[in-house]
C-alpha positions in Angstrom: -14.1 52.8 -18.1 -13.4 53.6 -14.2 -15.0 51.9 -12.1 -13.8 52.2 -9.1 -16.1 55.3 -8.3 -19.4 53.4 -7.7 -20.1 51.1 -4.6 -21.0 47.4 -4.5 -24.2 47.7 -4.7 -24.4 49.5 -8.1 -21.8 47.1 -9.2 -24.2 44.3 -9.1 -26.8 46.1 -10.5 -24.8 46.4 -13.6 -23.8 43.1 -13.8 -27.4 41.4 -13.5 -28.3 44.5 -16.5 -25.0 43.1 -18.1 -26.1 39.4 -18.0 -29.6 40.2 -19.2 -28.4 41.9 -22.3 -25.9 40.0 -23.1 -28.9 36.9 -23.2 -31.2 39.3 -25.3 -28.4 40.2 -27.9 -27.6 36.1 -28.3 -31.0 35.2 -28.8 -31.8 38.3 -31.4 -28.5 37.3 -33.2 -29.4 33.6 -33.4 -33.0 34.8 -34.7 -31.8 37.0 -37.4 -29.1 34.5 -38.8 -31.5 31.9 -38.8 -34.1 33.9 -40.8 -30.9 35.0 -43.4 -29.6 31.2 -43.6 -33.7 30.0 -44.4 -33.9 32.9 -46.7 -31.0 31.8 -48.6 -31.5 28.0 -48.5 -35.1 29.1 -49.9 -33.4 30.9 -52.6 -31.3 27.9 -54.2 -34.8 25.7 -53.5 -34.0 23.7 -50.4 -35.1 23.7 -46.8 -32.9 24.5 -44.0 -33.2 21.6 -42.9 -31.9 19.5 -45.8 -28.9 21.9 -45.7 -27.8 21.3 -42.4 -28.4 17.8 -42.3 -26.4 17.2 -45.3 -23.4 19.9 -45.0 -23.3 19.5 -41.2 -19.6 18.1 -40.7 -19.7 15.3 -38.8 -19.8 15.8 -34.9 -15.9 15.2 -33.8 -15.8 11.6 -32.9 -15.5 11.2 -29.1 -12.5 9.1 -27.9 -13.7 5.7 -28.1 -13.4 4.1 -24.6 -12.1 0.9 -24.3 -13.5 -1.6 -22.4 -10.3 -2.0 -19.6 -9.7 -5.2 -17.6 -11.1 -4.2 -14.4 -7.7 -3.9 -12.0 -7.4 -6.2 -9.5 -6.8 -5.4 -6.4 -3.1 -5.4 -4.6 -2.3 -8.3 -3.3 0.4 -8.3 -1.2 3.6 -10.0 -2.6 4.6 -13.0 -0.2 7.3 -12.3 2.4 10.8 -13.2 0.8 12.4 -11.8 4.2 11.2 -12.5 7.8 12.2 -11.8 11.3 13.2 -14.7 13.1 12.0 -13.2 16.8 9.1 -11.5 15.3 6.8 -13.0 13.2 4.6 -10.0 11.8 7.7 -8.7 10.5 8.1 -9.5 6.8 9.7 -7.8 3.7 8.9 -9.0 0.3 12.2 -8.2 -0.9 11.7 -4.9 -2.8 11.4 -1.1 -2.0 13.3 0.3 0.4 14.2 -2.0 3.3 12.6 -1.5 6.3 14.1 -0.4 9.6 14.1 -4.0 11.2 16.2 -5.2 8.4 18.9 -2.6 8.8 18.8 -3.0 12.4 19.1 -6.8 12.0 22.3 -6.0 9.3 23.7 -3.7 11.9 23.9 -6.1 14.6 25.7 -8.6 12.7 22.6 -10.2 10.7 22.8 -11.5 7.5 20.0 -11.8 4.7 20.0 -15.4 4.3 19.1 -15.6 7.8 16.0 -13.6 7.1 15.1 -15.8 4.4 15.7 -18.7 5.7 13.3 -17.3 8.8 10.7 -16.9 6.1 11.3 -20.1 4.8 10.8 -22.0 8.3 7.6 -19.6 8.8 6.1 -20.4 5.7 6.3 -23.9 6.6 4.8 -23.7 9.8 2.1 -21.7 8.7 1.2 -24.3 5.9 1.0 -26.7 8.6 -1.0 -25.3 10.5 -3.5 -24.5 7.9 -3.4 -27.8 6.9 -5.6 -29.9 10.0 -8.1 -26.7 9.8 -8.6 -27.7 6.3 -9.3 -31.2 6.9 -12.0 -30.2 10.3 -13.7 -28.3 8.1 -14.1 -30.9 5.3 -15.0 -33.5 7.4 -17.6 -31.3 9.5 -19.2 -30.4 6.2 -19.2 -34.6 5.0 -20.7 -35.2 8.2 -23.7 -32.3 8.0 -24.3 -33.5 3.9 -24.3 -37.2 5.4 -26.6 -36.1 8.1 -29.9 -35.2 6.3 -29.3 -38.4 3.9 -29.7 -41.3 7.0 -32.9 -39.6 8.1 -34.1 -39.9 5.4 -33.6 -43.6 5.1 
């Protein structure tokens, strides 16, 4: 069939006509099989129904989903490599190495420097933690002491 003679317009028109009768010839074929399939279940004495309950294969089992460990998020791995001028520049050690390190090797730099940068960090940073820690613990002693002797 050519089609290429008639316009857009027409076109469309024969694809809405299309659609329609496409729909009308489902629905008269689903009628007519269902009246053949009730006729011959009534035949052998049984309800359509009771034959397509029973002979109905079973529905293919959906993939069962497992319940999965919700994922954590990334954390970061702790910096294995740090530079010793620098401190926001770390490397964990794996991947590709980062720029700073090769420039740091170019210059003469070894890796144990790095590490033991990232060693010395580590240690200050712990340190500093450390008297924040014990502010806040006391702060919150003093405010659960507080309400307790006026009470008294």
């Amino acid at each position: 069939m050519d089609l290429s003679q008639y316009t857009l317009p027409q076109l469309q028109q024969f694809r809405t006509k299309i659609a329609k009768e496409i729909d009308k010839r489902k629905t008269s074929t689903k009628s007519d099989l269902l009246k053949r399939l009730t006729k011959m279940a009534r035949e052998h004495g049984l309800s359509l129904t009771d034959v397509v309950s029973s002979a109905a294969p079973a529905a293919p089992k959906a993939k069962s989903v497992t319940a999965k460990a919700p994922i954590a998020p990334k954390v970061p791995l702790p910096a294995k490599y740090r530079h010793p001028n620098n401190k926001n520049l770390a490397w964990s050690g794996r991947g590709r190495r980062p720029q700073w390190v090769d420039a740091w090797l170019a210059q003469g730099g070894s890796l144990d420097g790095l590490e033991i940068a990232a060693q010395k960090m580590g240690k200050r940073k712990a340190r500093a933690a450390a008297p924040a820690a014990e502010a806040k613990a006391a702060k919150f002693e003093q405010q659960a002491e507080a309400p307790a002797a006026a009470t008294e």
